[in-house]
C-alpha positions as CSV (number, residue, x, y, z in Angstrom):
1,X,18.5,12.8,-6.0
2,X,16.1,15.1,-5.6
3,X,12.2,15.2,-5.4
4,X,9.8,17.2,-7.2
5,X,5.8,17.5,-7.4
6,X,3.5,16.0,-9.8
7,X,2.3,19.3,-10.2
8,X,5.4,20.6,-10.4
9,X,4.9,23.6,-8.7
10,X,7.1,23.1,-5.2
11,X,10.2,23.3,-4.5
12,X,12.1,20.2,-5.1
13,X,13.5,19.0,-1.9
14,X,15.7,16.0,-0.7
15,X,14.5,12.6,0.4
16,X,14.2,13.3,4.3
17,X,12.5,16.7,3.6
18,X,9.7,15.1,1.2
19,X,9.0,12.0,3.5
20,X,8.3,14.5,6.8
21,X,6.3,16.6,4.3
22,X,4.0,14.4,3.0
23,X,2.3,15.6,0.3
24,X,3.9,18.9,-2.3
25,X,3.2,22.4,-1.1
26,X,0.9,22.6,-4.0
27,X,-0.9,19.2,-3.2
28,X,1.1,17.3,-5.6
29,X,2.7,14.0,-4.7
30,X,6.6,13.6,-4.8
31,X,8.8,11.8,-7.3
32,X,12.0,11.6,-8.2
33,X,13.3,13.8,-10.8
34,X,14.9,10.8,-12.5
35,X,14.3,7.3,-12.2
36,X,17.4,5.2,-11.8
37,X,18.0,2.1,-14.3
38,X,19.5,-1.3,-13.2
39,X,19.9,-4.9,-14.6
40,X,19.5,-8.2,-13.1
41,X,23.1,-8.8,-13.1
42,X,23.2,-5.5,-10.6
43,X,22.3,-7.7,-8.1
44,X,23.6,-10.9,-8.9
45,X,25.5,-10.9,-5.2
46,X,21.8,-10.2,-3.7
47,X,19.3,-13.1,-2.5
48,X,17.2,-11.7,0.4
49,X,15.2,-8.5,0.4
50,X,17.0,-6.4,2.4
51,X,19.9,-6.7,0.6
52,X,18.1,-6.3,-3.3
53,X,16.3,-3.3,-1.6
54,X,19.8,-1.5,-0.6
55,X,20.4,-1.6,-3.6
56,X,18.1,-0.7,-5.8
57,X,17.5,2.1,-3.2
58,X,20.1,3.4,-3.2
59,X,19.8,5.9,-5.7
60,X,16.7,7.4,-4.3
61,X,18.6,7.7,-1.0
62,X,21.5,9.5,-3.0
63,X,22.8,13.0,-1.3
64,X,20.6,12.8,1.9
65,X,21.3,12.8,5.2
66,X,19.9,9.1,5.7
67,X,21.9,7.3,2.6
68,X,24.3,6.4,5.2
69,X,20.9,5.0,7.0
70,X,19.7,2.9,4.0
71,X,21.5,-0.4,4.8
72,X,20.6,-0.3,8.7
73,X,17.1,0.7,7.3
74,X,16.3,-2.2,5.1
75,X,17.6,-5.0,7.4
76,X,15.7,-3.3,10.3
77,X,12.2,-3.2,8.7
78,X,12.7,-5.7,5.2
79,X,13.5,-9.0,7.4
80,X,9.6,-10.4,6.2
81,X,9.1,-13.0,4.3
82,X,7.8,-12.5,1.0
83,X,7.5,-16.4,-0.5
84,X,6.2,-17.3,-4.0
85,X,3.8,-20.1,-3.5
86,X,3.4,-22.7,-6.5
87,X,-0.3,-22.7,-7.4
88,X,0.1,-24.5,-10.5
89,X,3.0,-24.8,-13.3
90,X,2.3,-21.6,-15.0
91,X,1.1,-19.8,-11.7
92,X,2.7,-18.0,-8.7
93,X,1.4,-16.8,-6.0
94,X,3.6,-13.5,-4.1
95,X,2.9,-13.7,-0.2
96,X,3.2,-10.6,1.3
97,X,0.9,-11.2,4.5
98,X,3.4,-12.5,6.5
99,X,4.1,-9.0,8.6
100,X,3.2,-7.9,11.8
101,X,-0.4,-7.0,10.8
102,X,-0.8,-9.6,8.2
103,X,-0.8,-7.3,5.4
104,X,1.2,-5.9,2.8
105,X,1.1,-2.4,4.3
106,X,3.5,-3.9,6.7
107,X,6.6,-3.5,4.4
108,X,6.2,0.4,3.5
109,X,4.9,1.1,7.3
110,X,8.0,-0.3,8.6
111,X,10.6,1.1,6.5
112,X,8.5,5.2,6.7
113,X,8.9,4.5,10.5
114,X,12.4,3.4,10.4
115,X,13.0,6.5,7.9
116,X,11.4,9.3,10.0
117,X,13.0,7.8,13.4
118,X,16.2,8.7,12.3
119,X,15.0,12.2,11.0
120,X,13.7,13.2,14.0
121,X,15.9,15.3,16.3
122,X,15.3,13.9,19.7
123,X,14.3,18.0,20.7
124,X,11.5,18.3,17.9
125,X,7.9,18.6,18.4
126,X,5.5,15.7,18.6
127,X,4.8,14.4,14.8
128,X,1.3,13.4,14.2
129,X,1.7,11.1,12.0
130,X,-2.2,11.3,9.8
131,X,-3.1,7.9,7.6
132,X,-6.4,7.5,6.0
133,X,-7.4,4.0,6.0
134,X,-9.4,1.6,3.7
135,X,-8.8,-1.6,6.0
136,X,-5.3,-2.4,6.6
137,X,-3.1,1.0,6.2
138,X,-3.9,2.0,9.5
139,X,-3.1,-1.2,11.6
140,X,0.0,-1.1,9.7
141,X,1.0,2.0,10.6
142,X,-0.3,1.8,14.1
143,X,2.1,-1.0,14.6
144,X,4.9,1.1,13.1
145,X,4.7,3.6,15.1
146,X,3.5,2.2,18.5
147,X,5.2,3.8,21.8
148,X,7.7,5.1,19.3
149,X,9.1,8.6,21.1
150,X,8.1,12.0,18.9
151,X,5.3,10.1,17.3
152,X,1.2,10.0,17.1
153,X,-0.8,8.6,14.8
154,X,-4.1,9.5,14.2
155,X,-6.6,6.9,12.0
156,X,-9.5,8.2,10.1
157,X,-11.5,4.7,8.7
158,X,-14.9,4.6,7.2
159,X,-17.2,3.5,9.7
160,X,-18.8,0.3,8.9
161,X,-16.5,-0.3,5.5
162,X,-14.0,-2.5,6.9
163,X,-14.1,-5.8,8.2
164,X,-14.9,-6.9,12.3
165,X,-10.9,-8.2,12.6
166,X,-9.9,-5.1,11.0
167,X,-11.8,-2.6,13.0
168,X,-10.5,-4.3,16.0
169,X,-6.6,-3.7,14.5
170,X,-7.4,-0.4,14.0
171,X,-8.5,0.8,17.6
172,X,-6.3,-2.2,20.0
173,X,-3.0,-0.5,20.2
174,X,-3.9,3.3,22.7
175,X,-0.6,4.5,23.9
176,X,-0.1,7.5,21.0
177,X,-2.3,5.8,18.9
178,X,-5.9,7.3,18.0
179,X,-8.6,5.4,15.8
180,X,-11.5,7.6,14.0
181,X,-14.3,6.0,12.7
182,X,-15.6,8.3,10.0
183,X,-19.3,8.6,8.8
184,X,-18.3,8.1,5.6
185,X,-16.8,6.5,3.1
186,X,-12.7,6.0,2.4
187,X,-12.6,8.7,-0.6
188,X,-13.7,11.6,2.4
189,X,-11.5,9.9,4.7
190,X,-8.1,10.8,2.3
191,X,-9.5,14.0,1.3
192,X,-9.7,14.9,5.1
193,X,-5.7,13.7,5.3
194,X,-4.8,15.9,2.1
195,X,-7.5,19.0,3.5
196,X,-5.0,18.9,7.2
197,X,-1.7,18.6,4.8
198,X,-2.9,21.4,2.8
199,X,-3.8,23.6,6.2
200,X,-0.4,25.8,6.4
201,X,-1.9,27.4,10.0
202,X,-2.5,24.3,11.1
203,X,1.0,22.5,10.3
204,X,2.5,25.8,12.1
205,X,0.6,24.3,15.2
206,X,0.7,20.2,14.7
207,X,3.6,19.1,13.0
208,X,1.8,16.9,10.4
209,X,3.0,14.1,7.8
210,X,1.0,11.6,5.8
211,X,1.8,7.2,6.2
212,X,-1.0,6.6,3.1
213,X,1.0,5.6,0.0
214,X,1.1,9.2,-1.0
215,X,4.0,9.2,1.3
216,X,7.5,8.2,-0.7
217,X,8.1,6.3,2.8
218,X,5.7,3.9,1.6
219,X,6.0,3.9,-2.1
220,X,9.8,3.1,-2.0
221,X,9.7,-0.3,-0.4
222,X,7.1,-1.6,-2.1
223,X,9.4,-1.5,-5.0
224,X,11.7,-3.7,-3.8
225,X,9.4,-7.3,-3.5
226,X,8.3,-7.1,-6.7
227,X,12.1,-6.9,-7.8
228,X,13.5,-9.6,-5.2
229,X,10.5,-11.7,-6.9
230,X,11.1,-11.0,-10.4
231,X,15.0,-11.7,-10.0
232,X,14.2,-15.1,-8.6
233,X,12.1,-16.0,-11.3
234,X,14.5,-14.5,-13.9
235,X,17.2,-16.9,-12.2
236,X,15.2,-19.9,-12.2
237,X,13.2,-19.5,-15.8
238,X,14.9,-16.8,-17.4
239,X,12.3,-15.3,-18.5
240,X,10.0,-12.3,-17.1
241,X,7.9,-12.5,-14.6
242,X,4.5,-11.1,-15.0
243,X,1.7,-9.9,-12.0
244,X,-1.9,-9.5,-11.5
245,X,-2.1,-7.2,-8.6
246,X,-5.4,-6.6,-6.7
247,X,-5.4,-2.5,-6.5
248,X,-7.8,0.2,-5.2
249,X,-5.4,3.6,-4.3
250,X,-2.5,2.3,-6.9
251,X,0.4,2.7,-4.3
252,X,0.9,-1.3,-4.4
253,X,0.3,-1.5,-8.2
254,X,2.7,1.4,-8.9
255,X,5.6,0.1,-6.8
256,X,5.5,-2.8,-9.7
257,X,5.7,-0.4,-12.2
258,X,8.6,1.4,-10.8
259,X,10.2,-1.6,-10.7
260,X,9.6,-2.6,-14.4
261,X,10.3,1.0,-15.8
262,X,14.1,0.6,-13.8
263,X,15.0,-2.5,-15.8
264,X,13.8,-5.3,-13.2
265,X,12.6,-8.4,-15.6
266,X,9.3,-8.0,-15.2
267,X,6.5,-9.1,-18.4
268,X,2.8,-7.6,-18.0
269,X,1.3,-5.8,-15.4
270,X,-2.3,-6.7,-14.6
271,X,-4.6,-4.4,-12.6
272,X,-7.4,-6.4,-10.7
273,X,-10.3,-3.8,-8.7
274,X,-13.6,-4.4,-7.0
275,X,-17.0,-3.2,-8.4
276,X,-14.9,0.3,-8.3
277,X,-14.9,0.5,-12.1
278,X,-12.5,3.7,-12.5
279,X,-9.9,2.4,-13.4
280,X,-11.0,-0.2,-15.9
281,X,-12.9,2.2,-17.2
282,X,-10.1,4.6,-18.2
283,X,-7.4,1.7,-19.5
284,X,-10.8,0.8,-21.6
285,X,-10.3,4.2,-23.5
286,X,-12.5,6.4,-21.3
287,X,-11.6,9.7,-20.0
288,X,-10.5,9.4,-16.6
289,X,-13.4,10.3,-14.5
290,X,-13.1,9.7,-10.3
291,X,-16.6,9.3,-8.3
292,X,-17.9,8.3,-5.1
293,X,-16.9,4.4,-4.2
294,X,-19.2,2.2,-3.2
295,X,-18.7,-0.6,-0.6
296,X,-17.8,-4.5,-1.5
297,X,-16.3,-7.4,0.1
298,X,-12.6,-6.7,-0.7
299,X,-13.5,-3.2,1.2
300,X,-9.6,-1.7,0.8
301,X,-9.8,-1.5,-2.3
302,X,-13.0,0.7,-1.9
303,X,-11.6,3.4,-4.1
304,X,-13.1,5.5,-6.4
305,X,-10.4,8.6,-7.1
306,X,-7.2,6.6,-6.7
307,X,-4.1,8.7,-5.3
308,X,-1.4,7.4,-7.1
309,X,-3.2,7.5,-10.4
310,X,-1.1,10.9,-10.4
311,X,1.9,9.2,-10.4
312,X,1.2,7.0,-13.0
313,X,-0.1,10.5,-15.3
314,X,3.5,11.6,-14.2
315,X,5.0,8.8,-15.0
316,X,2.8,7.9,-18.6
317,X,1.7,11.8,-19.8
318,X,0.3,10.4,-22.3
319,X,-2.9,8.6,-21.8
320,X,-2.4,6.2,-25.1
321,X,1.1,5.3,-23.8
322,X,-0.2,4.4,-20.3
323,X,-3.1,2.6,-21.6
324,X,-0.7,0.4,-23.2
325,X,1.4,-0.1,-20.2
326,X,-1.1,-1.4,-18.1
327,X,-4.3,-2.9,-18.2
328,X,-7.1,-3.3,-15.6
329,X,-10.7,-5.7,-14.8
330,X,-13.4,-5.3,-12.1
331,X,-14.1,-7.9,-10.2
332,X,-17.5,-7.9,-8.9
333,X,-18.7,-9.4,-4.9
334,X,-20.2,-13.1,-6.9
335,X,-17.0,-13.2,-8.3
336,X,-15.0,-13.0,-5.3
337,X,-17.3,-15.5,-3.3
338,X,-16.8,-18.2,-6.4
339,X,-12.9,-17.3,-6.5
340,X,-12.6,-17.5,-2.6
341,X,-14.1,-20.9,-3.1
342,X,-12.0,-22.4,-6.4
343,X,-8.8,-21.0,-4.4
344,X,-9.5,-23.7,-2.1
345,X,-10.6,-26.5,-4.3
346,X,-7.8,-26.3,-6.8
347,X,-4.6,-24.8,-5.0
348,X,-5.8,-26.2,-1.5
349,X,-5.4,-22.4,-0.3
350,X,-7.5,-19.3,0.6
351,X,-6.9,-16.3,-0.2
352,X,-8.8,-12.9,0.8
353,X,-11.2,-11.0,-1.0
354,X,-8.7,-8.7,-2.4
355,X,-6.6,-11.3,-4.0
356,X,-9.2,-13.1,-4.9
357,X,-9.9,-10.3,-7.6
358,X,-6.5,-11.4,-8.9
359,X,-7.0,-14.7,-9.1
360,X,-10.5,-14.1,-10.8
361,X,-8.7,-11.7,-13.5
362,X,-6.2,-14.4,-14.1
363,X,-8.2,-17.2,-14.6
364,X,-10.2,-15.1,-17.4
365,X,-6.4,-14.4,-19.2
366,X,-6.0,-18.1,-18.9
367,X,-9.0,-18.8,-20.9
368,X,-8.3,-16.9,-23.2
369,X,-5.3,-18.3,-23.4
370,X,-2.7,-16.4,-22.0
371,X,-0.2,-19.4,-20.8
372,X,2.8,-17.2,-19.3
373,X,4.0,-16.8,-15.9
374,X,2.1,-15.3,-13.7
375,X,1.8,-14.1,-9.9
376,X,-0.7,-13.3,-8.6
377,X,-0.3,-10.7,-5.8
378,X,-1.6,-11.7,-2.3
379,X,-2.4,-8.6,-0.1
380,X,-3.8,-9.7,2.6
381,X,-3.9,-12.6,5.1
382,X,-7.6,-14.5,4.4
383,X,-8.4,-14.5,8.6
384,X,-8.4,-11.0,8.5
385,X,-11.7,-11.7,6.4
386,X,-13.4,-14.6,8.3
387,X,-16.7,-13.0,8.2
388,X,-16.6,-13.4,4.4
389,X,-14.4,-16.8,3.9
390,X,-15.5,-18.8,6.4
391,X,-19.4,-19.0,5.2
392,X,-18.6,-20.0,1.8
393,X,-16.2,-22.7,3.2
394,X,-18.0,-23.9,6.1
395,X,-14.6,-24.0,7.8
396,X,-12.8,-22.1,10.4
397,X,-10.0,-19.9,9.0
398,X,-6.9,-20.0,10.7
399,X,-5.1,-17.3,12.6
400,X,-1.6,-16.5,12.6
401,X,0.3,-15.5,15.7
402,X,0.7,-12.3,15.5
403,X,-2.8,-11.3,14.5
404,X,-4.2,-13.3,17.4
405,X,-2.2,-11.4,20.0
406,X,-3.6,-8.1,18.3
407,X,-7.3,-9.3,18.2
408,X,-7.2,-10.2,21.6
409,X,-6.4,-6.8,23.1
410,X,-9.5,-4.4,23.8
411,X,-10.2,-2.0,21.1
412,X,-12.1,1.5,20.8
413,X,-12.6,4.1,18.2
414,X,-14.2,7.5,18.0
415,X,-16.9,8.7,16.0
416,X,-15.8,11.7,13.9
417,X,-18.5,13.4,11.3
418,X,-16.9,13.5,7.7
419,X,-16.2,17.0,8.1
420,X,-13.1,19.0,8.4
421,X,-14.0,21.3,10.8
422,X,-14.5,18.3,13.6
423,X,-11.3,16.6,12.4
424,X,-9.0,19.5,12.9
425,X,-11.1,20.6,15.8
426,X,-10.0,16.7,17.2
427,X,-6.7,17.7,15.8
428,X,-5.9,20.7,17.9
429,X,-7.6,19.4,20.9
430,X,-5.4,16.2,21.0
431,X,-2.3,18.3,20.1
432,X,0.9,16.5,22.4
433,X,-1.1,13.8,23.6
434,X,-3.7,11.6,22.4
């Protein structure tokens, strides 16, 4: 298997050669030059996610150096839990918070860190390892690559755009991690990531790669819950199962699409956003049109030129054909307060203000009168959001463990102008230590 640009004017290059480049030579994204195709028997001998993601990634790991890896990978980094909850009869709802930072991000963080690890010769120059952040990207990351040998990451967030508990993730770890709050918004934070990728002079100096789900690192795993999920429900219903998935930069979202276009049993594919209309705008008929985002309370999904809506044009060329693989819904900030709140009062759970927008969307399908399966894709762990949830249910949100022991470490960040002369000037200076 071999990977190629969405532009299609690189080289095509192997799997360990795309993840430690990033992003194409000509500022394209990578994807495979095939997709693979499976059916649910395939992995009739598979019940845990580690095992369903060997796999079914397999193929993508086919003629590189780390196929041999894959298995030792996917135990090492998939061991998370990913439970459907019940909400109702008709209604699922996919936990993925249950990682280290108590988001999603967790998964494809883990498994790009386990990937370029092994990658690495022990003799190689320092990687800086460059993530644009919306909210939880970066603590992900962070914790990925923490005191990990041959490794920085450096952190470029919008300063003021993401929630107290996750600015305090963001700057707690130190060590050869460095947090940059960006006068800005998250839009100029990834176009300074793709400006340093795109900086040939400066990749002769720094070593660079991307962790934002540009990366294939990231995009792979997040393949693999929505199979593991699907294949459940296929067992227990046998039927397929469909998701509304809270999106901003499409890397999430288009992990379920991957898995549907391989075969996996999965029905409909819902898009939920924020006020960041783009994207319902386009599956609406609309010419595709990116702009400036503007800031709400599910603040990752602040996006208003989506990455990965490259991948999807790769993977849909034609915009009628697309259209009628997916469709999307905005979700405005008195929506997400009144879903915040029916979470609780119906399903006795809370969810955060990103899948809140799912649970919204879904609740308009169900009236009128979509009765299918559903689940609903939960992206975040609600106490990362206490300065939203915890007014509207005059209640203390709980804390897991492992985002206690984050939030009680000190944290710092630097200001950095929204410029890409002060981050590569940061860049340089900081070059083989942070």
């Amino acid at each position: 298997m071999k990977y190629v640009s969405t532009r299609d004017e690189s080289p095509a290059l192997h799997l360990g050669a795309a993840l430690a480049a990033g992003l194409a030579q000509d500022g394209g994204l990578y994807v495979p030059q095939r997709l693979p195709r499976f059916t649910s028997a395939d992995f009739d001998d598979r019940n845990n996610l580690a095992s369903v993601a060997s796999r079914l990634l397999q193929p993508f790991f086919a003629e590189d150096l780390l196929a041999h890896e894959l298995d030792a990978i996917c135990r090492e980094t998939l061991d998370l839990p990913t439970p459907l909850r019940q909400l109702d009869a008709r209604t699922q709802s996919l936990e993925l918070f249950h990682g280290p930072t108590a988001a999603f991000k967790d998964f494809g963080a883990r498994f790009l860190a386990a990937c370029l690890a092994r990658t690495r010769p022990l003799d190689a120059p320092q990687l800086t390892v460059l993530v644009a952040t919306s909210g939880d990207t970066g603590a992900a990351v962070a914790a990925a690559f923490h005191r990990r040998p041959g490794f920085r990451v450096v952190i470029l967030y919008p300063d003021g755009r993401v929630s107290p508990r996750q600015a305090n993730q963001l700057g707690c770890f130190g060590d050869n991690v460095l947090a940059l709050r960006v006068a800005g918004t998250f839009d100029q934070c990834q176009t300074l990531v793709k400006q340093a990728l795109n900086d040939d002079a400066l990749k002769r100096s720094i070593p660079l790669t991307s962790a934002n789900s540009i990366s294939l690192g990231r995009l792979l795993p997040q393949i693999t819950y929505y199979a593991l999920a699907a294949l459940w429900h296929w067992r227990m219903h046998g039927e397929p199962l469909s998701f509304v998935i809270p999106t901003g930069n499409l890397g999430n979202a288009l992990g379920c699409v991957l898995a549907r276009t391989m075969g996996l049993p999965i029905g409909d594919i819902v898009l939920a956003t924020n006020a960041n209309r783009v994207l319902p705008e386009f599956f609406a008929g609309t010419d595709y049109a990116p702009r400036p985002s503007i800031a709400t309370l599910a603040n990752a999904m602040d996006v208003g030129a989506p990455s990965n809506f490259e991948r999807l044009r790769w993977l849909y060329p034609d915009a009628g054909e697309l259209r009628r693989a997916l469709r999307a819904e905005a979700v405005d900030d008195a929506q997400i307060r009144d879903a915040i709140r029916a979470s609780r009062e119906r399903y006795g759970t809370l969810v955060c203000p990103h899948t809140a927008t799912a649970l919204r969307v879904l609740e308009r399908m169900r009236v009128r009168g979509d009765e299918r399966h559903y689940a609903i894709v939960a992206t975040a762990h609600p106490a990362k959001f206490d300065s939203v949830i915890e007014p509207l249910i005059g209640a203390a949100v709980d804390v897991p463990p492992t985002l206690a022991a984050l939030l009680a470490r000190p944290s710092q960040a630097e200001p950095l102008a929204a410029d890409y002369a002060a981050l590569r000037e940061r860049l340089v200076a900081s070059s083989g230590r942070v």
